[in-house]
KEKOLSE-442314 format. One record per residue (C-alpha): x, y, z. Coordinates in pm, whole numbers, padded with zeros to 5 digits, always signed. Last residue first. Example, Ala and Ser with C-alpha at 12.3 -4.5 7.8 and 13.67 -1.06 7.14 Angstrom:
2
+01367-00106+00714;+01230-00450+00780;
***
This chain:
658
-08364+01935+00599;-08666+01857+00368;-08551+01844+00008;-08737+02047-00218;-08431+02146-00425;-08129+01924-00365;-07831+02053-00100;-08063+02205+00109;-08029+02548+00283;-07946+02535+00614;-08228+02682+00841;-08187+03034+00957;-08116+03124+01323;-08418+03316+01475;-08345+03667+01476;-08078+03869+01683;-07950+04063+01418;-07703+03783+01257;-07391+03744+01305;-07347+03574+01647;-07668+03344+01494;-07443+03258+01225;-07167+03148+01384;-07366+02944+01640;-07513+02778+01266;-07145+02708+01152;-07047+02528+01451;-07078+02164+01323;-06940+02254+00988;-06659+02429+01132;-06596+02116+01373;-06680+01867+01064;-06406+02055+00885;-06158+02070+01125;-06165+01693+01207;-06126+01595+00880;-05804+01892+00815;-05659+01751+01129;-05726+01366+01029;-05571+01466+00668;-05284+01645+00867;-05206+01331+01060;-05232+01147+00749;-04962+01349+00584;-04735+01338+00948;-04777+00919+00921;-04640+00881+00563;-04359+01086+00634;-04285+00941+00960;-04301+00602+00733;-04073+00694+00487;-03828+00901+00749;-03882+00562+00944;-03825+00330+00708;-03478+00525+00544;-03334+00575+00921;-03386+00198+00978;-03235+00148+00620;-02935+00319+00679;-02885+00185+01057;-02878-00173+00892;-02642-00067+00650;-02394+00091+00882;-02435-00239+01082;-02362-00414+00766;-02078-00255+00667;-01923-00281+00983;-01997-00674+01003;-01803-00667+00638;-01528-00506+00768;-01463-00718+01061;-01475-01011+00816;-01792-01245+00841;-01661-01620+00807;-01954-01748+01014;-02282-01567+00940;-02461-01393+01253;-02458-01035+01070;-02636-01204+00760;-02952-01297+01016;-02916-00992+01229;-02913-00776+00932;-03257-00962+00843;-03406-01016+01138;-03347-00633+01232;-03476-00542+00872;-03827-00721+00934;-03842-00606+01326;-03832-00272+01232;-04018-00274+00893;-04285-00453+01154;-04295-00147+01346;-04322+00094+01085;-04555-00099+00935;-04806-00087+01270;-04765+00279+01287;-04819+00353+00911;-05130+00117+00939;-05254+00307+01250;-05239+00669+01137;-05366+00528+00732;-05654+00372+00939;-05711+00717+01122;-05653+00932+00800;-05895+00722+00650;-06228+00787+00915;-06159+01171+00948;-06144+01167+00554;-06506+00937+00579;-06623+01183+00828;-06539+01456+00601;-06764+01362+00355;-07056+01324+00619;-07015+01628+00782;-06964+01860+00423;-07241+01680+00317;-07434+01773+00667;-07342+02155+00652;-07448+02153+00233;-07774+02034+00311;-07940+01677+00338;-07632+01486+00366;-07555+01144+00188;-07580+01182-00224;-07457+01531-00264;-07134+01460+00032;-07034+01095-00055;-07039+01248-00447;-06797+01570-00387;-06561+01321-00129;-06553+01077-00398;-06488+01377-00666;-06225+01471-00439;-06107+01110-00466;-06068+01123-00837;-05895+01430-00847;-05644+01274-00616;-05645+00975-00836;-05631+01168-01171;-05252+01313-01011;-05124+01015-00885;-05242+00811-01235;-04985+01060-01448;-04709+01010-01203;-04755+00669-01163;-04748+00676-01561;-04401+00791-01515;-04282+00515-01299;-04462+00221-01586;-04266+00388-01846;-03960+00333-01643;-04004-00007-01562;-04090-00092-01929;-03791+00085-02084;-03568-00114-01838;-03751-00406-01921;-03720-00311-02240;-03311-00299-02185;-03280-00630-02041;-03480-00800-02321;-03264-00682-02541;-02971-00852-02424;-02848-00891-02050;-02498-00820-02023;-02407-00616-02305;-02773-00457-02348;-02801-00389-01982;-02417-00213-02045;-02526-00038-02328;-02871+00111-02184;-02627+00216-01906;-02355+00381-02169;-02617+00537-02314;-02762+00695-02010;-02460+00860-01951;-02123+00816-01819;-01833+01071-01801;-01580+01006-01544;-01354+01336-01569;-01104+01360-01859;-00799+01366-01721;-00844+01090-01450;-00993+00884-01722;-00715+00911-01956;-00531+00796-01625;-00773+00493-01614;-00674+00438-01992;-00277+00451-01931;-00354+00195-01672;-00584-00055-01881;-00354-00059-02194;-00076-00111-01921;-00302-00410-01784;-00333-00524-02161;+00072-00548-02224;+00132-00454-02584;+00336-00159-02548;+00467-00295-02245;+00566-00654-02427;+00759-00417-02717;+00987-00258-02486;+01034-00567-02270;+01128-00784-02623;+01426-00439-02691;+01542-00482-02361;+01576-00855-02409;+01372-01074-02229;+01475-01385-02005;+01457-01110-01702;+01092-01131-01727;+01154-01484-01586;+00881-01713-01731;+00552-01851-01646;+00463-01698-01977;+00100-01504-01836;+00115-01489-01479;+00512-01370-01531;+00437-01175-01808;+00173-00977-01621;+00392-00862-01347;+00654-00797-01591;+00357-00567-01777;+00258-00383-01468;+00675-00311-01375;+00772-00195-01697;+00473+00077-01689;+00519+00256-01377;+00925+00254-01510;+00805+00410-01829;+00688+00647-01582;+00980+00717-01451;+01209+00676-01172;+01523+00793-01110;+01824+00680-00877;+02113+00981-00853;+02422+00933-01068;+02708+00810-00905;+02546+00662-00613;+02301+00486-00814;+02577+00404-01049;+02818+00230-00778;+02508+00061-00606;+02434-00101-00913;+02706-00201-00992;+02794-00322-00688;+02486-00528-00665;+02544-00858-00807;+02843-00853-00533;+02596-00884-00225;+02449-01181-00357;+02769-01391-00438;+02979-01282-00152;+03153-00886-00086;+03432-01080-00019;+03466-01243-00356;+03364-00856-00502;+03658-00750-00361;+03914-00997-00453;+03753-00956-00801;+03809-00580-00798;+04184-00618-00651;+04420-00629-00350;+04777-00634-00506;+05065-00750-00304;+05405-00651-00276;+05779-00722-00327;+05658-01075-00362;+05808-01387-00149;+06020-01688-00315;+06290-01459-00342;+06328-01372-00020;+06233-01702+00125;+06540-01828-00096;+06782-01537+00054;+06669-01597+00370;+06764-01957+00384;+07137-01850+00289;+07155-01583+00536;+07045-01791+00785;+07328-02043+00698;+07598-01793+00700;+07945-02061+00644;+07740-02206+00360;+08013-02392+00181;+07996-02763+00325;+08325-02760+00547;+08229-02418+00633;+07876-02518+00736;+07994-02816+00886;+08273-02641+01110;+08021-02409+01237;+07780-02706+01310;+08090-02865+01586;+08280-03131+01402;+08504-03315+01679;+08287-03657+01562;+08123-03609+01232;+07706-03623+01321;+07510-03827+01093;+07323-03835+00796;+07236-03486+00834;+07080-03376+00519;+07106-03566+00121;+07116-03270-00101;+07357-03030+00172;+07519-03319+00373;+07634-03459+00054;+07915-03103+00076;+08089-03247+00366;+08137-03572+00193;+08125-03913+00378;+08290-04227+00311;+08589-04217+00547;+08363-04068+00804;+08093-04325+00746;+08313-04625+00774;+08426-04494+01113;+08110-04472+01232;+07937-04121+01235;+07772-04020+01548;+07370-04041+01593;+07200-03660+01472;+06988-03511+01710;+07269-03259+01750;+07280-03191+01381;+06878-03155+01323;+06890-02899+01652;+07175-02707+01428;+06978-02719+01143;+06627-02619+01293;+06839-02333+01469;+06954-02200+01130;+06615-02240+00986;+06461-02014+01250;+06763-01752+01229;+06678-01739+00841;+06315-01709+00892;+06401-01429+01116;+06599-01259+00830;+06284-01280+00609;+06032-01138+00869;+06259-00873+00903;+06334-00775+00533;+05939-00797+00528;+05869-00464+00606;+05905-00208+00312;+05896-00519+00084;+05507-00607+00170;+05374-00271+00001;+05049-00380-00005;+04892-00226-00310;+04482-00186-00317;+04296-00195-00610;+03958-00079-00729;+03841+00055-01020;+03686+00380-01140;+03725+00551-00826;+03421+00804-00707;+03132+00520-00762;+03045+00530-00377;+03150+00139-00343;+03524+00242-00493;+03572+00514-00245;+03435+00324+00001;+03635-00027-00088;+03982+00237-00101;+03903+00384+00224;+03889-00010+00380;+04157-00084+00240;+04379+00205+00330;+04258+00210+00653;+04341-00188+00676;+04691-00117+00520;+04726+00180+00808;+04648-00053+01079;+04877-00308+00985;+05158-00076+00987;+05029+00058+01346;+05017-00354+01473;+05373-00391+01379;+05448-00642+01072;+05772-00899+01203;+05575-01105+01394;+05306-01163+01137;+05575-01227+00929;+05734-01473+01137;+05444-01684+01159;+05333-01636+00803;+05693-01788+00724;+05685-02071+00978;+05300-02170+00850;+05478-02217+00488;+05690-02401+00614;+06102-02414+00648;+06234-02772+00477;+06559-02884+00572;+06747-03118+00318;+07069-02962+00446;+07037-02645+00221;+06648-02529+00192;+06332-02633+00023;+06047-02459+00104;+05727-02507+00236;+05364-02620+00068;+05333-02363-00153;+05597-02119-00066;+05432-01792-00316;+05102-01879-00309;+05088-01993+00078;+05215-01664+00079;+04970-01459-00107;+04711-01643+00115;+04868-01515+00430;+04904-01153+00369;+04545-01097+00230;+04250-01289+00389;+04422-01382+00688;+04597-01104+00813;+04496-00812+00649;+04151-00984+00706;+04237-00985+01097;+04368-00633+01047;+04033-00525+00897;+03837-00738+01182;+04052-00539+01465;+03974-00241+01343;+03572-00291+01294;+03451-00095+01016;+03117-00030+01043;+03216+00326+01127;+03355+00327+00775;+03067+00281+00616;+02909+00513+00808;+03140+00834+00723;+03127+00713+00352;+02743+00731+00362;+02718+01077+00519;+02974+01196+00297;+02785+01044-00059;+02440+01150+00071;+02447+01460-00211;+02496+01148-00475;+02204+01000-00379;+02010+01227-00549;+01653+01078-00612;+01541+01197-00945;+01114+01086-00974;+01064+01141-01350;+00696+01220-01480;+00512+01171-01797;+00303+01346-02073;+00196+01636-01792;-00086+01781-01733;-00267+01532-01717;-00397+01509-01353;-00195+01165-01317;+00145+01377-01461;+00083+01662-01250;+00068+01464-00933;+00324+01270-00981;+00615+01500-01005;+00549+01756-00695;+00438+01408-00525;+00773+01297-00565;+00920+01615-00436;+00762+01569-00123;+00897+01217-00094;+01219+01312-00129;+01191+01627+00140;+01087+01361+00371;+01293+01134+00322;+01561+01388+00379;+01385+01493+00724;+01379+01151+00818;+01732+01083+00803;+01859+00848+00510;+02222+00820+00584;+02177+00868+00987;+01910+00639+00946;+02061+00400+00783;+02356+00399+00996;+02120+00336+01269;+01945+00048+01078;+02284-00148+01063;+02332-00136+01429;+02029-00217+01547;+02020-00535+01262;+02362-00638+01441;+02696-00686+01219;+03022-00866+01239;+03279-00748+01008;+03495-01012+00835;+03637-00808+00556;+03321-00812+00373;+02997-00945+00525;+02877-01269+00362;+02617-01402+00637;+02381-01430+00301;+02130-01434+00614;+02261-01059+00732;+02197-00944+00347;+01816-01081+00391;+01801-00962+00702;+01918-00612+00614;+01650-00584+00290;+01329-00694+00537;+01501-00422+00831;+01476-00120+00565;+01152-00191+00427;+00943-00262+00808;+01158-00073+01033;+01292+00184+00857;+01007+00246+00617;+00780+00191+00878;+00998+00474+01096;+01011+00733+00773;+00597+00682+00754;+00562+00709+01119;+00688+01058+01090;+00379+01276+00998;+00426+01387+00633;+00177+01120+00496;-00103+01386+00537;+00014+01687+00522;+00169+01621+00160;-00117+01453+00030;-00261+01803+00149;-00022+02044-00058;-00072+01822-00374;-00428+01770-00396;-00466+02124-00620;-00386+01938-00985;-00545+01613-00876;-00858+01750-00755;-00876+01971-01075;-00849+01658-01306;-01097+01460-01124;-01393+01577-01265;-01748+01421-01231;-01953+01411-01519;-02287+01217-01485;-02549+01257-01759;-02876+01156-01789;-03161+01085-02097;-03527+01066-02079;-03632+01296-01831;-03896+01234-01609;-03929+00859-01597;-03863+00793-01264;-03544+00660-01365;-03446+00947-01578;-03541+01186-01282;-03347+00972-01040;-03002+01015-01236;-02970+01327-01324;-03019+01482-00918;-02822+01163-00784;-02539+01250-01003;-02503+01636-00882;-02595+01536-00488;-02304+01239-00551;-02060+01482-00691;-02125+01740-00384;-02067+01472-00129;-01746+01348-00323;-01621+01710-00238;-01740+01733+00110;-01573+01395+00210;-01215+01499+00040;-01125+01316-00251;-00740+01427-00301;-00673+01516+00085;-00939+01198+00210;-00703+00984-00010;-00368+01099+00164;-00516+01128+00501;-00645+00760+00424;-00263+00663+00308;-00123+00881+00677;-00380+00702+00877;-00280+00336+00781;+00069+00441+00810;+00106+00111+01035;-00172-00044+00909;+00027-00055+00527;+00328-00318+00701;+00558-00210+00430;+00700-00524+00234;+00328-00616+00113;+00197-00967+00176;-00145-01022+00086;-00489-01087+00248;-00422-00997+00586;-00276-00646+00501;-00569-00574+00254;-00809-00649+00528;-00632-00449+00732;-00679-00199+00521;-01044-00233+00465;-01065-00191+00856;-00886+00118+00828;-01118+00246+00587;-01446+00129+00729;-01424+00400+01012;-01350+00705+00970;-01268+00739+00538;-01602+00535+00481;-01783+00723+00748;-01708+01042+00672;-01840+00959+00316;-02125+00815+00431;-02293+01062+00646;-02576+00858+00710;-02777+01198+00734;-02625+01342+00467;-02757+01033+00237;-03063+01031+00351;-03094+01424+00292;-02995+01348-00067;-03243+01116-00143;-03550+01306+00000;-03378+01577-00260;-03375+01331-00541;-03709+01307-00532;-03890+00938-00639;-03775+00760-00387;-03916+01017-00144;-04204+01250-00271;-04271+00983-00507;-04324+00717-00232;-04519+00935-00015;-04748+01007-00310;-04791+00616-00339;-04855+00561+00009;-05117+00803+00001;-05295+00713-00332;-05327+00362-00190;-05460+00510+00140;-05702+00738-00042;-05841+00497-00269;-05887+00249+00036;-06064+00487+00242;-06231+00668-00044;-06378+00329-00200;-06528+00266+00139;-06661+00596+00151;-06830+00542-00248;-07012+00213-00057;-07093+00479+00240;-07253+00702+00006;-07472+00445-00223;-07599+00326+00123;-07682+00666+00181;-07856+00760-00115;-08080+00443-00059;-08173+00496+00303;-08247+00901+00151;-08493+00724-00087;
***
């Protein structure tokens, strides 16, 4: 009978083991997948946060700096735009807001609660992010990208135009020093400070819109003082020269002029003797006034632009040395001349020699005598009366000779340049706006959002759908992120039907039953241990043996199973990582990812596993402890006792033999 009981016994063991290990495993995975605190310590531990602004941000970065083709260089201030993010999210913060989400959302997947919500507010990091952003980007290699990278794109583009007014030569160096000392790096500074001052408000809320007022105006000196130490000297008198003095009289002569004797003085001659006659300071002083007059103009503090040459004051001399140069061209043209025969000198007029020019040379006629004979006794003063009235008393400089200097591309943007530095440049959010929906019109048309009228831009931004999108992410920003297990069951529904959300509905009703099933198995297996121990031992010392044998016997296998999974978890998520890790085409980001991945889920196995492998340890201890006490229970008796024979156990089943 007792063979029988015991057979019966080790069949219920057998169930125990396996029970037990089952039940095991599935206790260890509620008390970890299942808890949102196990959850949370895995997530501190990988320290993911830290991570993403350490490491994978400036690798995401780069990523964005291969993949498109900003006009800053964004790894250069790579540190500054992470400082910026990490100052309005900051690691500790998003840390908190995961704990809070991760606590309503694993009890509603495990089936304990039936609903979640996740609020996390963004409003108050934007309101108090200010002073940090600030930190942050406010390190100096900001105002040098800006220089280098912004600054230098814009000057080669208005080097390659190769349309420099007045002739001036310019180097990149040279240009990007003036633009530093117009734009230091404390002024950018301060501008860029009081941008965030405007922003930051209007993103948290706070604010119905924002307007970024640059003052240009107050860098009026220091731009005037630059522009004209670009001016070269000797290039402003060379434009005098060339661009100004000689053009108006090629104007005026034409192609020469016509003068007694059927002599012709050039135009070439007259510049000639101009030049000669204009002193070098005189020149000077037209090119300062030029030049001040372009600065003046350029910095929106004229309302036109004209410059005056005053060509009278000084051109008497130029004139009266064209004279002396015709007179010598006459008397050269006269001694060149062959005699006169004697049919010519009976024929010939005096006075033909001034339509038809020197025919010939009248013998014992010196040039004197012709000039008298013909009327023009001061020859020179004759020609310089004709240049003199051919020339202009003066010469006007204007806009459109300006702006033809300036060259095609450069000119588009006096206007510009004249009302930014008349009035400041600003910025608003309309502005934000304008510049999503062009973007859009352009994928969208395939035309030039300049084609539109103001009034068509106005209504294409109110209907743009990226705008729609922007103004609703900054809703967003105001209101928190608020999502709820609605808006899941909505998006399974969206995307997947009804038969998404009852499997949802399924998997969750199948977690909570674990629950349920957890509990009766435990209470099951005591009642194992209960039977194992009534049916196998022949008093209570010997069930108590033989049940915990069997516990003893479990928390062994369960020892050496979570062991030997452990160690193939290893080797399974190694060959995994290892596999996607080897891929061709893997971005530097992406291996980092994975290798922070692949650490994750080692740490995950293990603490699962560890877990697993402490809880049978104590079931071996508590095994081991009870067949020990059982074992030494009669000893401990016989200490007690008065010195008498030990008593016998007492059975377990009335009239049982021990």
């Amino acid at each position: 009978m007792m063979i029988a009981r015991r057979v019966v016994a080790v069949v219920l063991g057998l169930v125990f083991i396996v029970g037990s290990v089952a039940f095991l495993i599935l206790d260890r995975a509620h008390s970890t997948m299942g808890d949102p605190d196990f959850l949370i310590e895995e997530v501190r531990k990988a320290d993911v946060f830290n991570f993403a602004y350490d490491q994978a941000a400036p690798l995401a970065l780069a990523q964005v700096q291969r993949d498109a083709d900003p006009p800053v260089n964004v790894t250069k201030v790579d540190r500054e735009i992470i400082g910026a993010v990490r100052a309005m999210l900051p690691p500790e913060w998003l840390q908190e807001q995961s704990e809070a989400a991760i606590r309503q959302v694993v009890p509603y997947f495990m089936g304990r609660e039936d609903t979640f919500s996740v609020d996390v507010p963004f409003q108050e990091r934007f309101r108090v992010a200010g002073p940090g952003i600030k930190g942050a980007i406010n390190t100096g290699r900001l105002q040098e990208t800006l220089y280098r990278d912004v600054v230098q794109d814009r000057v080669e583009q208005a080097l390659a135009d190769k349309t420099i007014p007045f002739g001036i030569t310019l180097t990149m160096e040279r240009v990007i020093q003036s633009i530093r000392a117009i734009a230091p790096p404390d002024w950018i500074e301060s501008q860029t400070n009081n941008a965030i001052d405007s922003i930051m408000p209007y993103l948290a809320g706070d604010t119905g819109g924002f307007t970024i007022s640059i003052k240009t105006g107050e860098r009026a000196e220091a731009v005037a003082r630059e522009l004209k130490a670009l001016a070269e000297p000797a290039k402003i008198r060379a434009f005098v020269y060339d661009s100004v003095l000689d053009p108006q009289i090629q104007r005026s002569i034409g192609m020469g002029l016509a003068v007694p004797f059927a002599l012709q003085v050039t135009t070439a001659e007259v510049q000639q003797a101009m030049r000669q006659a204009l002193p070098p300071e005189w020149v000077d002083l037209q090119a300062q006034r030029l030049t001040d007059a372009t600065v003046e103009y350029l910095l929106g503090r004229s309302p036109a632009f004209a410059v005056t040459v005053p060509l009278a004051e000084r051109q008497q001399a130029a004139i009266d040395a064209v004279g002396v140069l015709a007179d010598r061209k006459l008397a050269t043209a006269y001694n060149a001349a062959p005699s006169c025969t004697p049919q010519q000198v009976a024929s010939i007029n005096p006075q033909d020699f001034l339509t038809r020019g020197i025919a010939c040379r009248l013998p014992g006629v010196s040039i004197d005598d012709l000039k008298r004979l013909a009327g023009v006794g001061e020859y020179n003063r004759v020609v310089a009366g004709l240049v003199d009235n051919a020339l202009p008393n003066s010469y006007t400089f204007s806009e459109a000779d300006l702006r033809n200097a300036l060259g095609k591309d450069q000119a588009a943007q006096v206007d510009n340049i004249r009302k930014w530095m008349r009035e400041g440049f600003t910025f608003t959010e309309y502005d934000v706006e304008k510049k999503i929906a062009e973007n859009e019109y352009g994928d969208r048309a395939g035309r030039a959002w300049s084609s539109l009228d103001d009034m068509a831009q106005r209504n294409f931004v109110q209907q743009s759908e990226n705008v729609k999108d922007y103004r609703a992410a900054r809703d967003r920003i105001r209101g928190g992120l608020h999502y709820t297990s609605d808006d899941l069951v909505k998006k399974i529904f969206d995307s997947e039907g009804q038969d998404g959300v009852d499997t949802l509905n399924d998997v969750r009703d199948f977690v909570s039953k674990s629950w349920v099933w957890k509990t009766w198995g435990w209470l099951m297996l005591a009642g194992l241990l209960g039977g194992i121990g009534l049916l196998a031992g022949r008093s209570i010392r010997g069930g108590v043996i033989w049940a915990a044998s069997f516990v003893v016997v479990a928390a062994l296998i369960m020892v050496v199973v979570s062991s030997v999974v452990s160690g193939i978890s290893h080797t399974q998520v190694n060959k995994q990582f290892d596999k996607e890790l080897a891929q061709e085409g893997r971005t530097e980001l992406e291996r980092l990812l994975l290798v922070k991945g692949q650490d994750v889920a080692l740490q995950v196995a293990d603490d699962f596993m560890g877990g697993l492998r402490t809880r049978s340890i104590v079931f071996l201890v508590v095994g081991v402890a009870a067949i020990g006490g059982a074992a030494a229970y009669p000893m401990m008796r016989k200490r007690k006792g008065s010195g008498g024979a030990p008593a016998k156990d007492e059975p377990l089943n009335p009239g049982s033999v021990a």
